[in-house]
C-alpha positions in Angstrom: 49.1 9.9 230.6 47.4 10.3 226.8 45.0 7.9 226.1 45.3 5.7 223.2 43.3 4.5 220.3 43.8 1.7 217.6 42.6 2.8 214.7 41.9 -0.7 212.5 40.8 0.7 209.0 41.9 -0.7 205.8 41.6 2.7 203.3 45.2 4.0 203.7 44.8 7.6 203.2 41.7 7.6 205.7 44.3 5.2 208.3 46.5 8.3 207.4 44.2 11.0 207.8 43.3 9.5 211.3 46.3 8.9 212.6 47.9 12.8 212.1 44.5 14.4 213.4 44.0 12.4 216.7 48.0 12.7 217.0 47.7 16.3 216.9 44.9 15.4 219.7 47.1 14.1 221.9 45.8 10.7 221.6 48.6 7.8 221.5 47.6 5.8 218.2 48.1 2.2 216.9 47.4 1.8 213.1 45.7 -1.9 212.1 44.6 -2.5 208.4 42.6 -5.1 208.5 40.6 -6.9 210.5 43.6 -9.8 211.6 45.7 -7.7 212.2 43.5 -5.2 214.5 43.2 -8.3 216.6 46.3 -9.3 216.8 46.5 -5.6 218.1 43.8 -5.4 220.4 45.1 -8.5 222.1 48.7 -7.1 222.2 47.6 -3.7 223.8 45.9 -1.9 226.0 43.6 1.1 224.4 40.8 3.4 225.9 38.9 3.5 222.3 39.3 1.3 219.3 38.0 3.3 216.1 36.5 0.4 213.8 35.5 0.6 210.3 33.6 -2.4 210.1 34.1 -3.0 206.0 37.3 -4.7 206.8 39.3 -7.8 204.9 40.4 -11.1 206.1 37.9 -10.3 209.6 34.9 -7.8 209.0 34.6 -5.0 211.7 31.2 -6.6 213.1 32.7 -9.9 214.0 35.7 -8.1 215.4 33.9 -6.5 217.6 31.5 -9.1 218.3 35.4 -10.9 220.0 35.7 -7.7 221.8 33.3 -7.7 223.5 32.8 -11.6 224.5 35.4 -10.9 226.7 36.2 -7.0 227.2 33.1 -4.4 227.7 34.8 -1.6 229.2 37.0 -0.4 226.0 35.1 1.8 223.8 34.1 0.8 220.2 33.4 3.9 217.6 32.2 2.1 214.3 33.3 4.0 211.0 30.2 2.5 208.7 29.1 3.5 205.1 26.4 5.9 204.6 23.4 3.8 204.1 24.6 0.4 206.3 21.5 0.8 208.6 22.4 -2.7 209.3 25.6 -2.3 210.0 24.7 0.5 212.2 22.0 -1.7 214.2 24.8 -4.7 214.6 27.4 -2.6 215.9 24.8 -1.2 218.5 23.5 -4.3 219.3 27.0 -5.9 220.0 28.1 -3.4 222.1 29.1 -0.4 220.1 29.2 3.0 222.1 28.4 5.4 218.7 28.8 5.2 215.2 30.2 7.7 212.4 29.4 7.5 208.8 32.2 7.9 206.2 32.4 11.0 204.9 32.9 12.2 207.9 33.6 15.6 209.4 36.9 15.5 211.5 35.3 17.3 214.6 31.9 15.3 214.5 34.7 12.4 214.9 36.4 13.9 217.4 33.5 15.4 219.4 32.3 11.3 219.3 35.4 10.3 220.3 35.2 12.5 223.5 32.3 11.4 224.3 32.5 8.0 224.5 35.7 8.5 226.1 33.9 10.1 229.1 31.6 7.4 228.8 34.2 4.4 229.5 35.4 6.8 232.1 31.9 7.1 233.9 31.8 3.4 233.7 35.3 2.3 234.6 36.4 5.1 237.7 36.4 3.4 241.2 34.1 3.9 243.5 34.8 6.7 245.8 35.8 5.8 249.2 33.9 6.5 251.7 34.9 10.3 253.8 34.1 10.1 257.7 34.8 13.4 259.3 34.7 13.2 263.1 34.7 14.9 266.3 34.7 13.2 270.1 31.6 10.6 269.2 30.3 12.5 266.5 31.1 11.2 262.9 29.7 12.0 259.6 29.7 10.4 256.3 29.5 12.8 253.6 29.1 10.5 251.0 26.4 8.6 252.4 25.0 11.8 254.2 24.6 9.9 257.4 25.7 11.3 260.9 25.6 9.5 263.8 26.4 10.6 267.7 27.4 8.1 270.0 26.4 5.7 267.8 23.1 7.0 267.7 21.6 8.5 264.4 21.1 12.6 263.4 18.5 13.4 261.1 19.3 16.4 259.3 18.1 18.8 256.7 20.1 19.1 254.1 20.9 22.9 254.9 21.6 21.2 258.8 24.0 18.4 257.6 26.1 21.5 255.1 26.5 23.9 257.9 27.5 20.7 260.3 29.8 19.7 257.6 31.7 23.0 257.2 31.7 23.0 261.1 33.6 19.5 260.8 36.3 20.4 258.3 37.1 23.5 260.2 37.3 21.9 263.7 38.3 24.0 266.6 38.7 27.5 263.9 36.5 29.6 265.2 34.2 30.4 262.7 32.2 34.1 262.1 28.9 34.4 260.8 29.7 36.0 257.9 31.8 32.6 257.1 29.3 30.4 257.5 26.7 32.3 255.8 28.7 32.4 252.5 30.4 29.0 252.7 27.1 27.6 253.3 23.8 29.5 251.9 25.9 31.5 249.4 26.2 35.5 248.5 22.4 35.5 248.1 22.0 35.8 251.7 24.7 38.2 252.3 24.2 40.6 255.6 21.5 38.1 257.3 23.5 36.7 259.3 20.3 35.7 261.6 19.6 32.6 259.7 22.8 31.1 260.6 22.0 31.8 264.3 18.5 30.2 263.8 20.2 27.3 262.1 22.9 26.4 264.5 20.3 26.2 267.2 18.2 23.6 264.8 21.6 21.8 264.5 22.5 22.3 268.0 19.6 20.6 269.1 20.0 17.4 267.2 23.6 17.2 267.8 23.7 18.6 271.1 21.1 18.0 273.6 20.6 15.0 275.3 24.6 14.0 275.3 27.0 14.2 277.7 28.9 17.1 276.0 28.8 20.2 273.9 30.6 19.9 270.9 29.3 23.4 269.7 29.9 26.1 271.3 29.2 29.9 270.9 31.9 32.8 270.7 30.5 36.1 272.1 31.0 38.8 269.6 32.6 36.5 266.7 30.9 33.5 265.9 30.8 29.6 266.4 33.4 26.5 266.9 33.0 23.2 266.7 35.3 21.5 269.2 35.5 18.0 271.9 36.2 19.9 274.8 34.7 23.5 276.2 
């Protein structure tokens, strides 16, 4: 779905100008020209970024966006100021603003601003992840959290230990060769020494492993390692 914009400026060949470039963009764009009518707009619709010259009739761009945001702080709010407004510039900030653009302006400055606060409001508005438990028999693992825990009991692991264990989880039961686990989890770098895998499922082996009723690793002469919840 393309993201929209209201544009609320009151200069009809810049309104003009706008609209064709961030059309071409992609962007889905609502035209306002003046202040009034951009909240009349605002309230009517639902937009990602609201591009706001703040020189506006009937309801200046400042106190526009001083309504905005008493109410709404996720949409983002590019200002389109004169060149020498410094005051302008620190009101809009103050109130909420996420960037500013002074006319003249170069198109792609615009646009490159644009993007950015774009992937601001995304940074700020995106769900939490939900959490990801992999497990095995009594063995579960949280890879967002990094925490692993065996029957209820909790794993300490190194970061290069809780990678290896991880790759080990998602490919339950595969058996798995060396060579596999050396790339998927200490890269091309280490390519041929395969002996540091060995030496590291032992470390993990050991915390995992020993002291529970069952093996969930297991060795397979000649080819490699599975991870499995039964021998």
């Amino acid at each position: 779905m393309s993201e929209s914009i209201l544009i609320v400026e009151d200069e009809e060949k810049i309104a003009r100008l706008l609209q064709i470039e961030l059309g071409f963009e992609g962007y889905e764009i609502t035209l306002a020209k003046n202040g009034l009518d951009g909240l009349e707009a605002y309230r009517a619709g639902s937009y990602d970024l609201i591009l706001l010259d703040v020189m506006l009739p009937g309801l200046s761009g400042i106190e526009l966006l001083r309504r905005i945001r008493a109410s709404d702080s996720q949409t983002a709010v590019l200002l389109l100021t004169a060149k020498g407004s410094v005051e302008d510039k620190v009101s809009g900030l103050d109130l909420g603003a996420n960037d500013y653009i002074t006319k003249p302006f170069v198109i792609e400055e615009l646009l490159a601003r644009i993007r950015a606060s774009l992937r601001q409001r995304a940074l700020h508005t995106e769900p939490p992840a939900m959490e990801q438990w992999l497990e095995c028999a009594d063995l579960r693992l949280n890879e967002s959290t990094r925490e692993v825990y065996r029957d209820q009991k909790t794993i300490e692991l190194t970061p290069r230990e809780f990678d290896l264990l991880v790759y080990l989880m998602r490919n339950q039961r595969q058996v798995l060769s060396r060579d596999q686990l050396l790339t998927a989890v200490w890269g091309y770098a280490y390519a041929g020494d395969t002996n540091v895998v060995d030496v590291y499922i032992r470390y993990v082996r050991k915390k995992v492993d020993s002291g529970f009723s069952s093996e969930l690793i297991h060795t397979v002469r000649g080819v490699g390692y599975v991870l499995k919840d039964s021998p």
